[in-house]
N, C-alpha and C positions, 0 to 999 in steps of 0.2 A: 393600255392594259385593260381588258376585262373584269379585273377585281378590284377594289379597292381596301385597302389597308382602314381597318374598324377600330384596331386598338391594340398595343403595348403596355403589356403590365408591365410591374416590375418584376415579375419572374422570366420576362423575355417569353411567354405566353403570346404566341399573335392568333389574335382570334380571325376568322374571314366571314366576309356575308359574302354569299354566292349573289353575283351580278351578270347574267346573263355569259355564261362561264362550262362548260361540260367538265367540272370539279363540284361536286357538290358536297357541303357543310352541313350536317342536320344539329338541328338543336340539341340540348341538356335532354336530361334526362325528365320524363314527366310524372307526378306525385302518384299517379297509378301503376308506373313501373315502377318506382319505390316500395310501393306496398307489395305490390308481388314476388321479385325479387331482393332477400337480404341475406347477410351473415348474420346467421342463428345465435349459433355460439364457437366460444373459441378456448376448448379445451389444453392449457397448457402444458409440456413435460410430461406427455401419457408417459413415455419410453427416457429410458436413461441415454439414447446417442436417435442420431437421426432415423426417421424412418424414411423407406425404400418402398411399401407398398400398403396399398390401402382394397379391400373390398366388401361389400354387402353381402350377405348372402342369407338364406333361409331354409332352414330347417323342414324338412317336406312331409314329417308324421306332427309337427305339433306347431308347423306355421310362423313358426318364431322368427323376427328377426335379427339378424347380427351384423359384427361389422367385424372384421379381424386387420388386424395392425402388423405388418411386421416392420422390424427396425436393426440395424447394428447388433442390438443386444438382446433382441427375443421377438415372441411372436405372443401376439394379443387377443385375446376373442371378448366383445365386449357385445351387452345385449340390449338393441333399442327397442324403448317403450313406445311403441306404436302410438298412443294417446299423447304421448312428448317426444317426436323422433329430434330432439335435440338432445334428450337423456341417455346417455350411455352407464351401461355399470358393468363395471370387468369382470368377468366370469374366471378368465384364465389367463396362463402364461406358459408358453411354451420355451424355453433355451436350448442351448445345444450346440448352436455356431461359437467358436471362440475370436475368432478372425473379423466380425463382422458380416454383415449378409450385401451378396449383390443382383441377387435376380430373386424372385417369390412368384408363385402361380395357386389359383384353389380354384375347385371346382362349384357352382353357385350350389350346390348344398353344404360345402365345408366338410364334405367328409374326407376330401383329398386334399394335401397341401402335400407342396414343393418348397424346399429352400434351398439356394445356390450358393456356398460360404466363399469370402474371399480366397479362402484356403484349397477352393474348386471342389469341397467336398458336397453331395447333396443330399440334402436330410430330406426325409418323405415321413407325413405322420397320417396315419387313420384316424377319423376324430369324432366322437359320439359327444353331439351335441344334447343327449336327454342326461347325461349322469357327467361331463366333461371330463371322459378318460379320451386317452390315444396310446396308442404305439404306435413305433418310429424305427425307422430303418437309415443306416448311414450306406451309401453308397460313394465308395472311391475308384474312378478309372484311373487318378494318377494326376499330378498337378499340372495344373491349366487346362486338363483335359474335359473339365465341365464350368460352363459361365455362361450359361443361361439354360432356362428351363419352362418350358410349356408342357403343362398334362392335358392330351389325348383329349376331342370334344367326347371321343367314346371312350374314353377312362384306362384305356387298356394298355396305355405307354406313356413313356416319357421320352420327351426330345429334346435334344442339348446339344452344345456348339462345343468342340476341339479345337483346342488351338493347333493341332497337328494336323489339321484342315478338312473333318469330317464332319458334317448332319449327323450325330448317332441317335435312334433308337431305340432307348431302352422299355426291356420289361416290366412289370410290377417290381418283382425280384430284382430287378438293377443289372440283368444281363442285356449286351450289344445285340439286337437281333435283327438291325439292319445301319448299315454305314453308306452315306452319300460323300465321295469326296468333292467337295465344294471347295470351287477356287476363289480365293480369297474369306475363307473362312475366319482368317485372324482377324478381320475389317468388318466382322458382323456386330450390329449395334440394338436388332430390333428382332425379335420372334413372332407370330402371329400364326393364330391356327383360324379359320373361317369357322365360324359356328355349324356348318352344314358336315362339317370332318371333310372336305374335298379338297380343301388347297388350306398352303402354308406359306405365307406373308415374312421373306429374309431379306431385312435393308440392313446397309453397310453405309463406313463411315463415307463414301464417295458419291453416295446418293442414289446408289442404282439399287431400287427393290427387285427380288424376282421372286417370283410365282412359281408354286414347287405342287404337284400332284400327291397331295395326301394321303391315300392310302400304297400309293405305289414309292414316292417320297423319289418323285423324280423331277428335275424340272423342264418346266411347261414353256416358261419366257422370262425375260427379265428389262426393265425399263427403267431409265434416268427418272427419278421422280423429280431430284432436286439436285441445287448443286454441287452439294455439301453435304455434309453426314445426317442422315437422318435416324431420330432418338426415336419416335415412337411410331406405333402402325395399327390399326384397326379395322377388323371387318366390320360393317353393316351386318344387322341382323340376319337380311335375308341370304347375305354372303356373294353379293354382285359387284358390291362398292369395297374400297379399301379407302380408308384416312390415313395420311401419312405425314407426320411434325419433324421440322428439320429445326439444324442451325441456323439456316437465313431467316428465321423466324415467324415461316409462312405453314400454314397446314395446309393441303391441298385433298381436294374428293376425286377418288379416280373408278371409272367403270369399269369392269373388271369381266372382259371378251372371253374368247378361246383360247386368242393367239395374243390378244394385246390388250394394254390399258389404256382407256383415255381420259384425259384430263378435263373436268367437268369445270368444277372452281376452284379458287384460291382465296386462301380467306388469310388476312394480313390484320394484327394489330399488337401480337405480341411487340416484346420491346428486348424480348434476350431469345435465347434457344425453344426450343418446345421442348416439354418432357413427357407429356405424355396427353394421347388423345383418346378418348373413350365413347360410344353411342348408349341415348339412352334405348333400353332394352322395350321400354314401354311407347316409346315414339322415336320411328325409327329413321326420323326427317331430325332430332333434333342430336345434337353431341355438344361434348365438353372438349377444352383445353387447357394445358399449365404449364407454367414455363420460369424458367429462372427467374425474372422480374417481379416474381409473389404474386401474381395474379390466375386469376381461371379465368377463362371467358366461355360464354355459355352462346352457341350459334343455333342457327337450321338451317338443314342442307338449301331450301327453297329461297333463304330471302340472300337479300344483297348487302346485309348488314345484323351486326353483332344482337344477341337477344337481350345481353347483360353482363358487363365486366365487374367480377369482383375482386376488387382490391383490395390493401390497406389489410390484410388477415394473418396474412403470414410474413416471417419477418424472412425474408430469404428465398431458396430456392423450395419451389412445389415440386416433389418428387412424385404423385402419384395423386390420382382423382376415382372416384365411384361413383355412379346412381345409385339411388336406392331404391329397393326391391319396387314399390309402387312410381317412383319416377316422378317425384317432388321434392328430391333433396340431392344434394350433393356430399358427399364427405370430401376432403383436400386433405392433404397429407405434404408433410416434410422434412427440411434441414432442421426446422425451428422446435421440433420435438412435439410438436401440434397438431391436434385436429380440430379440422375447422366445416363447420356444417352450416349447409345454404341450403335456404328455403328458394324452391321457385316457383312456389304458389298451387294453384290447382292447375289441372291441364285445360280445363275449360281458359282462363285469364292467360294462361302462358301462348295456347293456340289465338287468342285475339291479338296481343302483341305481337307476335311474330306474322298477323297476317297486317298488323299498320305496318310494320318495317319501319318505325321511327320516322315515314313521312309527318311535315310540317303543313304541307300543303297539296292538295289536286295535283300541280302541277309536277308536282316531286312523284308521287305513286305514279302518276302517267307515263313519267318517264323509267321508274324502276321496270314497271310492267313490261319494256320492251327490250326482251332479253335475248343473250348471245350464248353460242355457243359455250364461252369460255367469259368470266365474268372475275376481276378482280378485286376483293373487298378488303376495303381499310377502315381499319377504326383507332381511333387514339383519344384513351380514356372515355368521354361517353358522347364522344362525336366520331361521325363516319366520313371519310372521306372516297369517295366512289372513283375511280380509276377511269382517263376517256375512254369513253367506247367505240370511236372511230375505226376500230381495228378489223384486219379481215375475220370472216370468222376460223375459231381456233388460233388464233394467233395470239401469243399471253407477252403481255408486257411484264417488264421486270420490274421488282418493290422496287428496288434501288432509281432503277428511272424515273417512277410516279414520285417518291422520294425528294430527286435533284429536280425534277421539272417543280414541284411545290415550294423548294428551298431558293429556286430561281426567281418564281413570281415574286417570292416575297421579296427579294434583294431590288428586285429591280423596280417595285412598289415605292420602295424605301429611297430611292434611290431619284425617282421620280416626284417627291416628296419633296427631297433636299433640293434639286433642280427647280420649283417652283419659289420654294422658299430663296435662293439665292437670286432668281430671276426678280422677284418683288424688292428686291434691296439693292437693284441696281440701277 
């Protein structure tokens, strides 16, 4: 074997040192990426039942920033102290769902919010952030006939999923003014409108995203992303890229053609499902993830390894993540009734780490530097484990393989181990 076995804790922890091996191990974490990356603070019980979405947003005649919460039981607008963006103070509350809430959408001034009620009813409110008034409109097409909801990058519609297996359309006013019959419409799991208003982003629980013509709301193509349901979906700023978080617990960058998508990288370290993946708006190489496991992980589209996993914040499942307006903080959102806010420093410190890529050494960067079409990145907890790259190019190896090939060396590590030791006592 190529590696050799370093040590067994008593957690069944096996730590590895790369020995001449195309698997590499990077070290801990180093006291400069401490200081840059942390958990701020960890506001408990904002909401009386879980919350389902979290976003930033600001206010465009008096600059202000916010954060609005929605949850089970109501919807939150809170306002951070720029001078302390760990300080929130709640401004408002909005109610109205009885049922529970299961999809939320706002637009980055907060003047438009969407809410999707278990009940399949959907609440839409107007909302003047200088005096916090709103009015609010209930729209019912009839039950299960609305369960999810995206507003329009141009404001001028709403768009929601039938369970009677329709794309509907709506207007400001709540009328159908265009129906897409989409097959497999009951299998939808993910909405996404591209910020450019040209395409719309529908993954289903089977894996297969498709790509729908936005303004005509027809579709263009549609592709296997993954191989199992995938929960969340994200365009890139510029609207060429799509992020896509699955159940195998991989997020994946895909370019985003005429006719097709291709698959750039894959980025591996969750430890349960993804729920939700988001880009920051401010740097459009860098995104977020969160996944049932209580963790976020903070990547860049560019390097071959994670920027910063935070853990240890939330007690359960992450339901939803945001940047903030300047793109040095995270808010997380969840099961646990909590917000939780992470610092990642200035952009100057955050663009220096993500240009080490947590190499240890010369000959570590030397090799990241020589990149493939398709690159698969693991991480687990604050070590990286790099996938061989032997492969043709585009040709993507499965987690599960790099997975059993690392669960293999080590048996057989072990195993070679005991084989010594028995040979010496014969």
């Amino acid at each position: 074997m190529h590696s050799a076995l370093q040590n067994l804790n008593g957690s069944g922890t096996v730590s590895l040192k790369r020995v001449n091996t195309s698997m590499t191990v990077l070290s801990e974490e180093t006291p400069s990426r401490e200081e840059c990356f942390v958990t701020l603070k960890k506001i408990p019980k904002v909401h009386g039942r879980a919350i389902i979405g979290v976003s930033y947003i600001q206010d465009p005649y008096s600059l202000e920033d916010y954060l609005i919460t929605c949850a089970h039981d109501s919807l939150k607008v809170w306002h951070v102290d720029k001078s302390d963006p760990g300080s929130l103070t709640e401004k408002q509350e909005i109610k109205g769902w009885r049922s529970g809430a299961q999809d939320f959408d706002v637009t980055p001034d907060g003047a438009m919010i969407a809410v999707v009620g278990i009940d399949s009813l959907l609440h839409v409110f107007n909302l003047s952030l200088s005096d916090f008034t709103y009015n609010g409109d209930i729209f019912n097409m009839g039950f299960m006939e609305q369960w999810y909801v995206r507003i329009s990058p141009c404001r001028t519609r709403y768009l929601t999923v039938s369970f009677s297996g329709f794309l509907s359309r709506l207007s400001l006013k709540g009328a159908a003014d265009n129906n897409l019959s989409f097959p497999g419409a009951r299998q939808v799991s993910s909405l996404s409108y591209s910020p450019d208003n040209k395409m719309i982003a529908v993954a289903n629980n089977e894996g297969i995203v498709t790509i729908l013509n936005a303004p005509k709301l027809e579709i263009r193509f549609f592709f296997e992303a993954h191989a199992i349901k995938v929960r969340a979906t994200c365009f890139s700023p510029s609207s060429d890229s799509l992020l896509t978080g699955s159940d195998d617990k991989i997020v994946k960058l895909y370019t985003i053609r005429i006719d097709k998508a291709q698959l750039v990288k894959s980025f591996c370290g969750h430890r349960s499902c993804i729920t939700a993946v988001k880009y920051n708006s401010r740097d459009p190489q860098m995104f977020a993830s969160s996944s049932n496991d209580g963790s976020v992980i903070l990547w860049s589209t560019t390097q071959d390894s994670a920027l910063h996993v935070f853990q240890g914040a939330h007690e359960g499942v992450v339901k939803s993540l945001s940047f903030s307006i300047d793109g040095t903080h995270i808010a997380s959102v969840g099961e646990d009734r909590a917000i939780c806010l992470h610092r990642l420093g200035n952009q100057k410190s955050v663009a220096e780490l993500a240009e080490s890529s947590w190499s240890t050494s010369q000959e570590l960067q030397n090799e990241c530097s020589q990149q493939k079409d398709y690159n698969a990145t693991i991480v687990s907890g604050n070590s990286i484990l790099r996938a061989p790259e032997n492969r043709k190019n585009g040709e993507e190896e499965d987690e599960i393989l790099v997975r059993a090939r690392r669960d293999l060396e080590g048996i057989n590590l072990k195993l070679s181990e005991v084989e010594g030791i028995v040979l010496r006592y014969i």
